[in-house]
N, C-alpha and C positions, 0 to 999 in steps of 0.2 A: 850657556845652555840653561833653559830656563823648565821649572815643574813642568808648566803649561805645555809644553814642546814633548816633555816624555812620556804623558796620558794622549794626547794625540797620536803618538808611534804605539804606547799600548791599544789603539783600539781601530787602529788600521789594520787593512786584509790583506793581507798578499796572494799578489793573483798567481807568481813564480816563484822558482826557489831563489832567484839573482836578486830578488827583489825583498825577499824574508830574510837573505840573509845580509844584504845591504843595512835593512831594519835593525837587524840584531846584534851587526855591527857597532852602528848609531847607539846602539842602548848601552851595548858595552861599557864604550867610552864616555858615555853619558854618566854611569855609574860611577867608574873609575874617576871621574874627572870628579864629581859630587865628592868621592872619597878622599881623595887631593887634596881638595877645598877646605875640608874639613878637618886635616889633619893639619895642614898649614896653619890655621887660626888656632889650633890649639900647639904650635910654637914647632914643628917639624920643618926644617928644610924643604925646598922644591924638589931635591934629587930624593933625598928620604923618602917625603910623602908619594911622589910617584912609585918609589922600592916598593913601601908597604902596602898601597893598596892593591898595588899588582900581585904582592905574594898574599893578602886576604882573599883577593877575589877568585885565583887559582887560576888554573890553565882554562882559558875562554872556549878553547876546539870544543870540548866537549859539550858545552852549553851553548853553543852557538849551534850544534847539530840539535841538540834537542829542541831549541828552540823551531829553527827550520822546519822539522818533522811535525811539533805541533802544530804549526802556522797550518802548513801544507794541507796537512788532514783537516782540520777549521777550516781551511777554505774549501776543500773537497764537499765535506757537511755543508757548507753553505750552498755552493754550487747547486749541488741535490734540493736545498731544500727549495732554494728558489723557483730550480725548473719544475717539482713538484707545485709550489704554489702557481706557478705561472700556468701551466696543464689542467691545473684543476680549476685556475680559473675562467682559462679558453672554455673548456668543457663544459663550464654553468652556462657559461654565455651562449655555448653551443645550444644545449638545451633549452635554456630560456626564448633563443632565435627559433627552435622547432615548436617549441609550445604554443607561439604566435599565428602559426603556421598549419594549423592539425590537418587541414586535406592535402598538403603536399607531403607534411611528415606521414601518416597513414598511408597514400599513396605508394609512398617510396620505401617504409617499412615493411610493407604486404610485398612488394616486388623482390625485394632482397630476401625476405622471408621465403620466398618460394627456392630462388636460387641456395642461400645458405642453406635452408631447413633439407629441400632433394642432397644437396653435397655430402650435409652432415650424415646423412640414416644413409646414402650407398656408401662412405667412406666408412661407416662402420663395418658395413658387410664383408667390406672388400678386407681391412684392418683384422678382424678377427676369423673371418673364413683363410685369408691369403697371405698376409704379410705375417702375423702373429706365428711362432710356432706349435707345434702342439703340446698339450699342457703334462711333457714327460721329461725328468730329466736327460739332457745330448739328447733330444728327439731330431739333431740333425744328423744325427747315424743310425737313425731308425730307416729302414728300407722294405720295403715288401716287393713280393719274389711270385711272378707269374710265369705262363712259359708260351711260347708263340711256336704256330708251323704256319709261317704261311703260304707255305708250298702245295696244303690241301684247306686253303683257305680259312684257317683258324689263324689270324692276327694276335687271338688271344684266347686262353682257357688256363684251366686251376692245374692244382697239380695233383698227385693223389699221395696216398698214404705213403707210401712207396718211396716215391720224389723226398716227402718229409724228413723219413728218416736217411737216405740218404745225404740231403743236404745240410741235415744237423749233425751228422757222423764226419761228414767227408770235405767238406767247407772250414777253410781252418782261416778264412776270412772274417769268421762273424766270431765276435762273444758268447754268443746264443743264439738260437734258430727255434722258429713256432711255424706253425700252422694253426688255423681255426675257419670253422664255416658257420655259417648262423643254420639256425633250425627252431622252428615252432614245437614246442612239447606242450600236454597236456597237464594241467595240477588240480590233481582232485583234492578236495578241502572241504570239509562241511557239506557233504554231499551234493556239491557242487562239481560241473569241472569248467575249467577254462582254458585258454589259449595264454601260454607265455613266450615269451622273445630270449630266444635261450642263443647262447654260442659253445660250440666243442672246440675246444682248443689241447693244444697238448701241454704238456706241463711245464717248459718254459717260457708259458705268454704273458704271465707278467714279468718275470723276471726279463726280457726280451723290452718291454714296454717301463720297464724301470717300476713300475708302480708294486708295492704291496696292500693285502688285504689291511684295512683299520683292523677288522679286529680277526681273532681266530690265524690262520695261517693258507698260504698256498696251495699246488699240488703239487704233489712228493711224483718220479718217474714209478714209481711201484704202482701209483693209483690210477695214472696213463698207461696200462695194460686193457687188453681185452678181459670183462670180467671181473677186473676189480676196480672199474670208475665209478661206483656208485656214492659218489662222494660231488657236492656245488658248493658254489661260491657266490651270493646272494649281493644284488645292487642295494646300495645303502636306501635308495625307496621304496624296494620290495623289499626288507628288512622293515622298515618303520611301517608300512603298511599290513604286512601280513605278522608281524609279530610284534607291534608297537614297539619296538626299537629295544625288546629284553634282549638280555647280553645271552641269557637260557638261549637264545635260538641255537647260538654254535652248539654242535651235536646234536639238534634235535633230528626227525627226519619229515621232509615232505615226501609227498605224491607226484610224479612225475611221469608221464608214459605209461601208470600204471605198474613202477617198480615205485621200491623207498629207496629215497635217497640221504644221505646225510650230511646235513650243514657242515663245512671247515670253517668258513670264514665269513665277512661281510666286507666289500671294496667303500674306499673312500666316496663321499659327497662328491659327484661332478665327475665321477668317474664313467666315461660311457664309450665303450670302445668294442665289438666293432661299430655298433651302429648306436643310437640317442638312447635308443627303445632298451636295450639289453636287458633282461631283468637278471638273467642267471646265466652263471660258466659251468660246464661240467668237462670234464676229462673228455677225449675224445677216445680214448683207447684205441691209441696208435697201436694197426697193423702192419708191420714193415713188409709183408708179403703180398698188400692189396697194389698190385700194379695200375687197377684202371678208379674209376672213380675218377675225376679229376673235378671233383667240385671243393676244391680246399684253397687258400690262401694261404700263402707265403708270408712270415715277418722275423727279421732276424736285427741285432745289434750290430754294428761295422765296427771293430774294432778300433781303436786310436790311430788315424793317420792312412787307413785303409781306405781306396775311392773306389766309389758304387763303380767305375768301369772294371775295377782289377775283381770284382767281388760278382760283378755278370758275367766276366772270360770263364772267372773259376765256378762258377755255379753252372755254366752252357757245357761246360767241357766233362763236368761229370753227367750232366742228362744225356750230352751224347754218350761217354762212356757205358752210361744205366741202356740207354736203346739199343746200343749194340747184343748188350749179355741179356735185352728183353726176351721175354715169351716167344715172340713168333721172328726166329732167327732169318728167317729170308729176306724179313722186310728190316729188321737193324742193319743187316751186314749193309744199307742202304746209307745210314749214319754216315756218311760222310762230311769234316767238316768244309772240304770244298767244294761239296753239291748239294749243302745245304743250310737255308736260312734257318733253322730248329734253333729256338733259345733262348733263354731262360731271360726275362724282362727282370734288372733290378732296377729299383728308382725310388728316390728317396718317398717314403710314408706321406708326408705332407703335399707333395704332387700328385701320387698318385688318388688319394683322397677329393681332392680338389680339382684333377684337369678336366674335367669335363665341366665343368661350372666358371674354371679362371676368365675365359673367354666372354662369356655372357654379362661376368660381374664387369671384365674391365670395358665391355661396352657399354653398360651402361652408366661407371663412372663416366668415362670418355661424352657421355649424353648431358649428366648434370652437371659436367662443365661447362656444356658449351649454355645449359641454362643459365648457370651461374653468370658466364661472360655476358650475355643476352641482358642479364638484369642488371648487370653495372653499365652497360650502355646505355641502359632505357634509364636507370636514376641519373647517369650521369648527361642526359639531354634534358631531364629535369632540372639537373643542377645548373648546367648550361641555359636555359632559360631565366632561370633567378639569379644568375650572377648579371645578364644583362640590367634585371630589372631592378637590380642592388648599386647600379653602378654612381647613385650619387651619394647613398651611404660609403660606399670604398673612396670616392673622390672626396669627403669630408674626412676621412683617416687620414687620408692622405697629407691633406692641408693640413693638418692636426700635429703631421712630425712620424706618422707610421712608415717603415721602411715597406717594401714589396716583399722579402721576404717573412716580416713580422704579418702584413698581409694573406700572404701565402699560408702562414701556419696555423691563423684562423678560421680561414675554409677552410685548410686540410683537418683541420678539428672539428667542424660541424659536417664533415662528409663521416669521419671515422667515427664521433657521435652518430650519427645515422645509421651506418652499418651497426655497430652495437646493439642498438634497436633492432634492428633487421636479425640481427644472428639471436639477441633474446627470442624473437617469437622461431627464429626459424630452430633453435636448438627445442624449443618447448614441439617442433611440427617433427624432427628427427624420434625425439620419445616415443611419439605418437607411433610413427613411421614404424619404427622397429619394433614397437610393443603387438603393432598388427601382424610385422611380419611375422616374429619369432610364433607366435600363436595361430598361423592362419595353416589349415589345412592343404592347400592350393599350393604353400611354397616349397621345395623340395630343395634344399642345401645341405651341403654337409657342416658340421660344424655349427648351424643355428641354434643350438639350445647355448653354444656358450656367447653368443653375440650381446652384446649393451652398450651403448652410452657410456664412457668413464672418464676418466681425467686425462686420457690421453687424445681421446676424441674431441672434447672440449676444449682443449688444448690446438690441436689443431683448428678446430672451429675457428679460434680465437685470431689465429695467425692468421688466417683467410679472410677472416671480419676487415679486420686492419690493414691488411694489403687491398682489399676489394673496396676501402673509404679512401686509400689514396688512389686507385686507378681512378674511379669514379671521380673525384674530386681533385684530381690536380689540374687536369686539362682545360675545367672550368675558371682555377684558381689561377694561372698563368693566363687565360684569359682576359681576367677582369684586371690584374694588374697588365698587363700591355695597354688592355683599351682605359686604364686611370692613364698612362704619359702620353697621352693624344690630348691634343685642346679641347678646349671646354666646347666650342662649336661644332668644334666635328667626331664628337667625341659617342655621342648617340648612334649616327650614324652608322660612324666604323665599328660600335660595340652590333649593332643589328645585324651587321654582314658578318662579319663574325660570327655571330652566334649562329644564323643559316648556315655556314659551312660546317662550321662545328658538328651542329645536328646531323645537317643531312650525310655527314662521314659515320654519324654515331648509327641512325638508322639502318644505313647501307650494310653497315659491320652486321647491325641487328638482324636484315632478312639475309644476312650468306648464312649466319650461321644455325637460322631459322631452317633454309632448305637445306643446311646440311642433315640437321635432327629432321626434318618432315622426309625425306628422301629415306633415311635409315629404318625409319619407324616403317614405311611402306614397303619397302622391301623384306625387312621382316614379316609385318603381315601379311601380306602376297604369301610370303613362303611359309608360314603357317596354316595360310586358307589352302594351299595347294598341301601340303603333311595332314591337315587333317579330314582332305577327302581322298586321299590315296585308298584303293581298295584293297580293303583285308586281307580279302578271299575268306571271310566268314562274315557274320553279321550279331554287331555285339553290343546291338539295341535291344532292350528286349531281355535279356540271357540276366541272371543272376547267382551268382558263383557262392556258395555255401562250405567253406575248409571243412572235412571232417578227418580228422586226425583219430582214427582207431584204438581201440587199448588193446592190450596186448593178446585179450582172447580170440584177437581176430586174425594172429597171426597165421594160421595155417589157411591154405584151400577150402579145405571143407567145412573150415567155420567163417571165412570171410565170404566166397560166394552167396552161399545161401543167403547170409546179411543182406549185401550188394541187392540181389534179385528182389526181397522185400522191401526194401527201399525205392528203388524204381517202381517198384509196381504202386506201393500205397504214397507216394509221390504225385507219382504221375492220376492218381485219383482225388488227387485234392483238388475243390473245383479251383478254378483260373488259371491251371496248369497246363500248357500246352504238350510239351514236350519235357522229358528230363533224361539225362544221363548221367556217367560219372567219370572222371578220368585221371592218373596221375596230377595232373594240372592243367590249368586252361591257357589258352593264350596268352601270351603277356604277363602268367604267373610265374615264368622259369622255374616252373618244375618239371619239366622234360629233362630225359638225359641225352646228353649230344657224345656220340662215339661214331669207330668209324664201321663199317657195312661193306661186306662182301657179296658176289651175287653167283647163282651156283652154278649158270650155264658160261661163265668166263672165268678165267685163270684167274687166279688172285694177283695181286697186283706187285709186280718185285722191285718198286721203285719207294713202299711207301705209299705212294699215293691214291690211296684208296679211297674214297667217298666219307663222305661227315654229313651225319643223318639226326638230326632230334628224335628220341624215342617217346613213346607215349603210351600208353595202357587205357584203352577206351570200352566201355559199355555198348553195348545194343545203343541205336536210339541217337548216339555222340552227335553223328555228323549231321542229321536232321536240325536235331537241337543248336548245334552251333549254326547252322545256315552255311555246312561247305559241299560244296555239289558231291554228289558222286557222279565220276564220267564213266567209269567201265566195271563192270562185274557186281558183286555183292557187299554190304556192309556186314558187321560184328553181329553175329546174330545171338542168341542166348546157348546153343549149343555147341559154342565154339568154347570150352572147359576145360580140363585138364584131362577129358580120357579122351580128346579127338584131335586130330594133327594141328597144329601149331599152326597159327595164322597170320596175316600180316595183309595191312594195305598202304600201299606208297602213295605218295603224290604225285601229278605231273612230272614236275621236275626231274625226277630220278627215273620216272619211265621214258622220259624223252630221251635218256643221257642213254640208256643200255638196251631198250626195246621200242617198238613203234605203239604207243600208247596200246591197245588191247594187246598185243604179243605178251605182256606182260605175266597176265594172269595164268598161275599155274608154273611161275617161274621161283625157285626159292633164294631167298635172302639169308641173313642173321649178320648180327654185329660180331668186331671184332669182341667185343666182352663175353659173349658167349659163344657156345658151340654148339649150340639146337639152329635147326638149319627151319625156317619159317614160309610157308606157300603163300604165296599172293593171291588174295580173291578178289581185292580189289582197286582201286586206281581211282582216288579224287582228287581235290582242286589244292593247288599249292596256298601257303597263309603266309603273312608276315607275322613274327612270333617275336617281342621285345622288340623291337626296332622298326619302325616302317622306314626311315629315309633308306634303309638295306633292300635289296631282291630278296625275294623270299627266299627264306632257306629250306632245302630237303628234310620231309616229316616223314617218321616210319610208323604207324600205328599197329599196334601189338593185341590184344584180347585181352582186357582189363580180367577173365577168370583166367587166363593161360597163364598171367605174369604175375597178379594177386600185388597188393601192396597193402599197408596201411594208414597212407597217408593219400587221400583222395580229395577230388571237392568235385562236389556237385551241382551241376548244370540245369537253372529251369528256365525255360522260356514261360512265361505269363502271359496272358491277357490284359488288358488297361490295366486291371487292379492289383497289380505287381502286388505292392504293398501286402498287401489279402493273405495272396498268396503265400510268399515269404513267408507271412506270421503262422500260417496252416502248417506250413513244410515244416518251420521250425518244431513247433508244437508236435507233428508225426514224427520226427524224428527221436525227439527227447523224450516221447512216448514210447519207440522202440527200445531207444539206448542212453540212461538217462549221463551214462559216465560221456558221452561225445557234451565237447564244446562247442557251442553253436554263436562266438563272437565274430566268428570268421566270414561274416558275410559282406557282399562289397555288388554291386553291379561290375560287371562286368566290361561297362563303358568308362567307369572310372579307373579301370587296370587300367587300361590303352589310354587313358588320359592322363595317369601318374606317370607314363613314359615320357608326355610332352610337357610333362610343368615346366622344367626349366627354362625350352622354349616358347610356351604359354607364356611365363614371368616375362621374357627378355621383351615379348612382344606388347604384353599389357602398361609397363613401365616406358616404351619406348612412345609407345603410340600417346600417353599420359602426359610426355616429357614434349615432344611433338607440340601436342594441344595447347601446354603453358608458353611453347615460344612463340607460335603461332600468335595466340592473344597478347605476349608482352610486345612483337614486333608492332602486333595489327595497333597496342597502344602508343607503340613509339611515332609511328609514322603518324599518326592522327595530331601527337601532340605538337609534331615539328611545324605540320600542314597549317595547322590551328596559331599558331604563334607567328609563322610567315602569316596567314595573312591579316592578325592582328598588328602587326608593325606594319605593313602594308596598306594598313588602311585608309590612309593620303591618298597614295599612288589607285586603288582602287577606285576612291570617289574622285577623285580629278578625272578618269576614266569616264566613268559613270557619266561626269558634268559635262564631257566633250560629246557624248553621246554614242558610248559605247555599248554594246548590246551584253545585260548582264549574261547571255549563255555565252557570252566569249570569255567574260570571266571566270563563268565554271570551266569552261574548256583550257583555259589557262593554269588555273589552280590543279585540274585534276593531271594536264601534262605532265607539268613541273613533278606532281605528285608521280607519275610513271617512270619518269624518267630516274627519280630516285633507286623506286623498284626495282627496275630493268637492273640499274647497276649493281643491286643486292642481290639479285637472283641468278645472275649472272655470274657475279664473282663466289656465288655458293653451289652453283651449277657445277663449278672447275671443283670447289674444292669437295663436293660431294664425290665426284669421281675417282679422288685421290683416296676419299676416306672410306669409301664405300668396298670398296676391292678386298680391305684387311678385315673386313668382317664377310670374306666370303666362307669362310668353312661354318658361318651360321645358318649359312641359308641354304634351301630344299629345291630344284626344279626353279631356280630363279637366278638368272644373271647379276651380279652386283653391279653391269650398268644397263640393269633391263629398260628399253628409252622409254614404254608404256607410263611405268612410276616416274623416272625422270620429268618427262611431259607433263602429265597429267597434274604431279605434284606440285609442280612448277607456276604451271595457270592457275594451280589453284591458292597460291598464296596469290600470286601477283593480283587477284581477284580479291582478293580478303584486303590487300596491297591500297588497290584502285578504290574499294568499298569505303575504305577508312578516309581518305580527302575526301567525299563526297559531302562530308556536314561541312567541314571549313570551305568546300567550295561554293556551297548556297550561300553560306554567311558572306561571304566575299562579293555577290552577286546579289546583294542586299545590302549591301554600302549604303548608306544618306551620305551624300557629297554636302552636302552641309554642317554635318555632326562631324564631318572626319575632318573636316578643313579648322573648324572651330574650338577642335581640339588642339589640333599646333597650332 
């Protein structure tokens, strides 16, 4: 065995271990025998010299592993670095082949751009609104706790003080149990006041929510009594804003309603719970004797290993226990749990936050997928066309020694170079995306302030980039190699028919799934142009709603009416003022209270089921101002006060249900909440109040001086110069009172249209999504049309030369062109049908296979369809039989 022999075995690779250790074998004894050799010439016997160098060299096993192990790993290293070099050097070449290229690379980066970029900004939506949980530690045993009858037609309502403490006493389900309800307060400041976004909560709401104050401390149950909550808890941005972030703010006191309150603490960065806006918590000064109110939310902790069903049996089974031992014992003895659905909704926090919106979001991912798929189609009938036109570059690889899969992995590397491109601009269009959303007034989500772009999203991006460069790109790459092992003669040919097929399947895909989206988007629209001309039964053009939230001087009658009167009067004398009034709350502001109504010439009702009526407190002037008819008797006139009988006017609905519309008047009412028995004078028009796709629901209106509140907003109709106006009224107002906050102003039309954003959004992004398949289809068909009868060019002027009439070659070209359509709109016609059904609870007054939209929507791609061959069909009809022949 020779040196020579032993540096060759040192600097060979071993691909296996049979094969390193075969090697290390070979060395062994290469060694051992060198030692041999060496021992012999210096005068040792053969059996010796073999003894000795065998006990020098030691037991082999050992070094024989280690050897192995290094080999192994050295070739692993290697392995890695080649297919890195090999990857990165496809990828140049990727590149350098698209930089050749810039209007088909442009082309096809803007296409993928569109599809990646929509994928990227809805999957964050969906990512941080839906999948993400929320940002509390075990927020998957966070529940919130509502309560349902809907045996008198409440599906759903709060619970009251009542409920609270009950359920936090007597629930041995939860860790801790809260309640909170949001509430607007007033903060006066530098002789200022304004409007804050305050929540009442009771004193285990963070502990319930896991979260503590940064700094300062909680609330103690001593400070959730009546009378002694004069104590908040400051969001970390009204902390830096109103006190530049001094640590002095704990204990100091603000202005609030008109009382002092005093700083405890200040809640972490990012904390925003119940709603984005929060600015302040105060105590709610749990009443455990307040039976009604039910405007409160439910949230409590599930104990380790306890499921939200066993935690709603035992929370329903005390509400019905609590109704039986209720107030009015006739109607609990009614409690039955076999005759009645009464109870208590638990459901995990992060659903219940979220289900009204799951729906909409997962439509509209469900849209930019189908964009997405749309635009790998359309690049990859792009790619499909250049693989033809490449096929004598791939035919010289060939000759060259390239294998078809080494072929294959070089397309599929300038398809996923491609995509790359595509996902660069379309993550930079995602930024965009979401920086609109999160900021735009118009979007209405929950969970949007904590929505962004981050590495998880980009992440995903990335996987979708890569998979969407091999869909797009393998079908072309398997192409080009089949049409390389065809003969050189016929090799053109069959790569042309080819690629026709190819297309026109890619096309086909393109308009199914074009009228899947155009079909969706129009039945949304339909059903939003039909929600938002549903009538009111008021009219709330026109009207502008001004919050005035009173201070505390105006608590009593005889200091709050008077105010009231002066206000309408030097209101209503501001010029451009038509009409004004004032009321609990307006339409669509849910501030009514909803309870249930007795009526005095019928027995009260011993099943329970007694009537559910929104209450309201209206001024002289209301119903004028709002635009709701009156049908029979009298409206709120100014001497309806507190020294003259109690008044009330119903709407239709409720006089149709117990009297014959005029019978009415002169009959008395009152809610279950109280016990003042209320005469009817008069009888107008029913409204929709928070919901239009609902029947209106039963309105009771009460004498804004008989019921006194301090929390009102006022109604003014204008004249064209609304604006004007406003500015006047404000200005007379904070003339009278300069402690009233006057941020609270909104039209009236934007209430009732904060109702519909969600469906607004579903419908503005669908119709959007719609528009981009429409044009990638209308591009794809155009490009297929245009390449057929570019390789067709022979066959046209041979045509031509026999004497064929060029409108037969438009009429052929535009056929062909149909008959593609037909089969794309057709096969998205089926599946429109299939897909369209599961987005029915979106839609208003509209069939999900209403045939109107089907039809219409239908003709009018295949029109957009038929439009697009129309340029490759003149070009084709304009053949020189001379020029095309002399080409081949």
């Amino acid at each position: 065995m020779s040196v020579g022999r032993g540096w060759r075995r040192f600097f060979r690779i071993s691909r296996d271990g049979q094969s390193a250790r075969r090697d290390v074998d070979d060395e062994i004894a290469f060694h051992l025998a060198m030692r041999e050799e060496k021992l012999r010439r210096l005068g040792a016997s053969p059996t010796d010299a073999e003894a000795q160098a065998r006990a020098r060299f030691g037991d082999p096993g050992p070094v024989r592993d280690e050897c192995v192990t290094i080999d192994q790993r050295y070739a692993r290293e290697v392995r890695v670095m080649e297919w890195i070099e090999s990857v990165w050097s496809d990828l140049r070449y990727a590149f350098r082949t698209l930089r050749r290229m810039p209007a088909f690379t442009l082309v096809a980066t803007l296409t993928l751009a569109l599809g990646i970029g929509a994928t990227t900004a809805m999957f964050t939506l969906v990512d941080e609104i839906l999948l993400r949980p929320l940002p509390y530690p075990n927020a998957d045993r966070i529940v919130r706790l509502i309560q349902s009858y809907p045996e008198i037609g409440l599906a759903t309502w709060g619970i009251s003080q009542a409920n609270i403490a009950l359920y936090r006493d007597g629930a041995t389900d939860f860790e801790s149990f809260a309640g909170y309800r949001t509430n607007g307060m007033t903060l006066a400041a530098g002789g200022r006041a304004e409007r804050v976004d305050a929540a009442l909560v009771t004193a285990d709401f963070f502990h319930v929510l896991g979260v503590d104050p940064a700094r300062g401390r909680p609330f103690t149950r001593d400070e959730d009594t009546k009378g002694n909550n004069s104590v908040a808890i400051l969001s970390d941005a009204f902390w830096r804003s109103r006190f530049a972030g001094r640590i002095d703010a704990i204990g100091s006191t603000i202005d609030l309603d008109g009382s002092p309150i005093r700083v405890i603490g200040v809640m972490p960065s990012g904390f925003a719970f119940p709603t984005a806006g929060t600015q302040v918590w105060l105590p709610m000064g749990l009443d455990p004797s307040r039976q009604f109110g039910f405007t409160n939310v439910g949230i409590a902790r599930l104990k380790p290993g306890v499921s939200v069903e066993h935690a709603r049996r035992q929370t329903t089974a005390i509400m019905w226990d609590w109704a039986r031992r209720g107030p009015n014992v006739a109607r609990s003895k009614s409690v039955d749990p076999a005759r009645t659905h009464m109870a208590t909704i638990v459901g995990p926090l992060q659903e219940a936050m979220t289900k009204r919106t799951a729906r909409p979001l997962i439509v509209l991912l469900a849209a930019v997928g189908l964009i997405l798929l749309i635009a790998i189609a359309n690049v990859a009938t792009l790619l499909s066309s250049r693989a033809a036109i490449r096929q004598r570059e791939i035919g010289l690889r060939a000759a060259l020694g390239a294998t078809g899969s080494r072929v294959i992995r070089q397309l599929l590397t300038e398809s996923v170079a491609l995509a790359l491109l595509g996902a660069a601009a379309g993550v930079a269009m995602a930024f965009a995306a979401v920086r609109v959303f999160t900021n735009s007034r118009l979007v209405a989500l929950p969970r949007l302030h904590e929505v962004h772009v981050d590495g998880r999203v980009l992440a995903v991006t990335l996987a979708i980039s890569v998979l969407s460069g091999v869909l797009f790109g393998l079908l072309p790459a398997l192409q080009s190699v089949r049409a390389r092992t065809t003969g050189e003669l016929t090799m053109r040919e069959t790569a042309q028919r080819s690629v026709r097929r190819l297309n026109s399947g890619l096309v086909v895909a393109q308009l199914a799934l074009s009228v899947i989206l155009l079909i969706a988007a129009g039945l949304m629209l339909e059903s939003f142009q039909r929600l938002t001309a549903v009538n009111l039964g008021f009219r709330p053009e026109g009207i502008t709603s001004i919050a005035l939230p009173l201070p505390s001087k105006y608590n009593s009658a005889s200091t709050a009416n008077p105010f009231f009167a002066t206000i309408l009067e030097q209101v209503r004398a501001v010029p451009g003022v038509r009409s004004a009034a004032l009321a609990w709350g307006l339409p669509f502001e849910g501030e009514s209270n909803y309870d249930g109504f007795l009526v005095g010439d019928r027995p009260a009702p011993s099943s329970g089921a007694e009537g559910q009526t929104y209450q309201i407190g209206v001024s002289p002037g209301y119903f004028a101002t709002m635009g709701i008819p009156l049908l029979f008797g009298r409206d709120v006139s100014a001497s309806d006060d507190t020294t003259s009988v109690p008044i009330a006017l119903i709407d239709e609905s409720i006089a149709k249900r117990y009297w014959k519309g005029p019978d009415a008047l002169g009959k008395r009412i009152r809610t279950t909440g109280d016990t003042t028995w209320l005469t009817i004078v008069g009888v107008v028009g029913a409204i929709h109040d928070g919901d239009a796709t609902r029947l209106p629901a039963p309105h009771l209106y009460v004498s804004l001086a008989q019921s006194g509140s301090q929390r009102v907003s006022l109604a003014i109709r204008a004249d064209m110069d609304g604006a004007g106006a406003v500015r006047s009224v404000r200005s007379t107002i904070s003339r009278l009172d300069s402690a009233i906050p006057l941020d609270g102003v909104r039209t009236l039309g934007s209430v009732v249209g904060d109702s519909l954003a969600t469906k607004r959004l579903t419908e503005i992004l669908l119709a959007a999504f719609a528009a981009v398949a429409v044009l990638l289809a209308a591009v794809g068909i155009y490009g297929v049309m245009s390449l057929s009868v570019a390789n067709r060019r022979r066959e046209f002027g041979v045509r031509l030369a026999v004497g064929a009439e060029p409108r037969a070659l438009v009429r052929l070209v535009l056929r062909e062109g149909a008959i593609v359509a037909a089969a794309g709109i057709g096969i998205g016609v089926i599946g429109a049908l299939v897909a369209t059904r599961w987005m029915a609870s979106l839609l208003y007054d509209v069939s999900p296979t209403d045939p109107v939209v089907f039809v219409t929507l239908s003709a009018l791609l295949a029109a957009v369809a038929v439009a697009s061959c129309f340029v490759p069909a003149l070009r084709a009809s304009r053949s020189d039989p001379l020029v095309a022949l002399r080409a081949d």
